[in-house]
C-alpha positions in Angstrom: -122.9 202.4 -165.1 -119.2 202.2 -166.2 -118.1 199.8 -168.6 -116.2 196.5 -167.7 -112.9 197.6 -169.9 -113.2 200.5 -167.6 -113.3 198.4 -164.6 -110.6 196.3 -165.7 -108.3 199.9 -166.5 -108.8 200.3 -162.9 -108.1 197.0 -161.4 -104.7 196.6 -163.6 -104.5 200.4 -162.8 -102.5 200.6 -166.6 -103.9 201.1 -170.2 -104.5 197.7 -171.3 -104.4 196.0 -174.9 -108.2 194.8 -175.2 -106.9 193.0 -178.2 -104.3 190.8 -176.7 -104.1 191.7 -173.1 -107.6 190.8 -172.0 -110.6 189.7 -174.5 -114.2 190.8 -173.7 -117.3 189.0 -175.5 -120.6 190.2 -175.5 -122.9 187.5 -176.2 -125.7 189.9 -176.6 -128.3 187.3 -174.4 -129.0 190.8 -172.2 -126.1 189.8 -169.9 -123.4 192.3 -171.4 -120.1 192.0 -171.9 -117.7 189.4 -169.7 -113.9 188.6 -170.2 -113.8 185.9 -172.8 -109.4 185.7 -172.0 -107.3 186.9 -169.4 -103.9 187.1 -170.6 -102.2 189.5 -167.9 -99.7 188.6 -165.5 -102.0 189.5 -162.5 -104.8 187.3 -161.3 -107.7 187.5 -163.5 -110.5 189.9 -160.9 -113.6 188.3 -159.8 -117.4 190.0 -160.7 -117.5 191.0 -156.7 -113.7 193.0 -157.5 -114.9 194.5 -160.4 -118.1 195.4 -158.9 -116.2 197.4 -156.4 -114.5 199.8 -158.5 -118.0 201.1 -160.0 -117.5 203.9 -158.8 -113.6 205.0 -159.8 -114.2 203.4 -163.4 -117.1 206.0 -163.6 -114.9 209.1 -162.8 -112.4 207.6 -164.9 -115.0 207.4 -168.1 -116.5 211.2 -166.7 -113.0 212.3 -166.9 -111.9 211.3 -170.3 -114.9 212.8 -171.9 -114.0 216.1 -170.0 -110.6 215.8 -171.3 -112.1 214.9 -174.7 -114.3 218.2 -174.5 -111.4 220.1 -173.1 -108.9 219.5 -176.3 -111.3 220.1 -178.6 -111.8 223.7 -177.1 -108.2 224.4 -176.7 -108.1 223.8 -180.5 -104.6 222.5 -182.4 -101.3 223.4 -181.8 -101.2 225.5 -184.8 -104.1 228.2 -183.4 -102.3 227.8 -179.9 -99.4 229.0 -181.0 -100.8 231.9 -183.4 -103.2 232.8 -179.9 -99.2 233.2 -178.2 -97.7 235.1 -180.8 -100.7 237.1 -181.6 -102.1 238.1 -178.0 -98.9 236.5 -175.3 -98.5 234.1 -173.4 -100.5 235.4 -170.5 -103.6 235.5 -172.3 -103.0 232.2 -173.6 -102.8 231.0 -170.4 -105.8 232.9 -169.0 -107.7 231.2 -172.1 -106.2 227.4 -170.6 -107.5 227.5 -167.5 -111.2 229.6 -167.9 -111.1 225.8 -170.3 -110.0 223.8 -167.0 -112.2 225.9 -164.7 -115.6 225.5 -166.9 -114.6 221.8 -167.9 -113.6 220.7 -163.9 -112.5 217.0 -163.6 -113.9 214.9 -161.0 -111.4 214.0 -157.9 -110.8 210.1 -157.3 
């Protein structure tokens, strides 16, 4: 089940500031998290809104831990660069996408 920041990410469609943009609360009573302030220039989403975009804020979490995974195996910019000047270009960019093919996003 996504979470409801995710949710929200998707109905603003835009990074938002969870600090001053929009305020969750958890209350920890077993009914998880709600929005505590809305402080956005759109109208604040109702449960039934956010309970429609289940399924994008889902690929949108599955695909930042696939982009997560990929940077970690592409490694810094220091060892990408020494894979370049040690091996070419072409190889480095054989190595970048066998990374993209075995780490696939998901489609929207």
């Amino acid at each position: 089940m996504a979470s409801l920041s995710s949710k929200i990410k998707q109905y603003v469609n835009a990074e938002v500031d969870f600090t001053t943009d929009v305020i969750l609360q958890d209350d920890s009573n077993g009914q998880g998290a709600y929005i505590k302030e809305w402080n956005l220039d759109i109208t604040k989403p109702t449960d039934a809104q956010l309970d429609a975009l289940e399924t994008q804020a889902q690929t949108y979490e599955n695909n930042q831990q696939i982009i997560a995974t990929r940077k970690s195996l592409y490694g810094s910019w220091e060892s990408q660069l020494e894979k370049i000047y040690d091996d070419g270009i072409d190889s480095w960019k054989a190595r970048i996408q066998q990374i993209k093919t075995d780490n696939p996003k998901e489609t929207e």
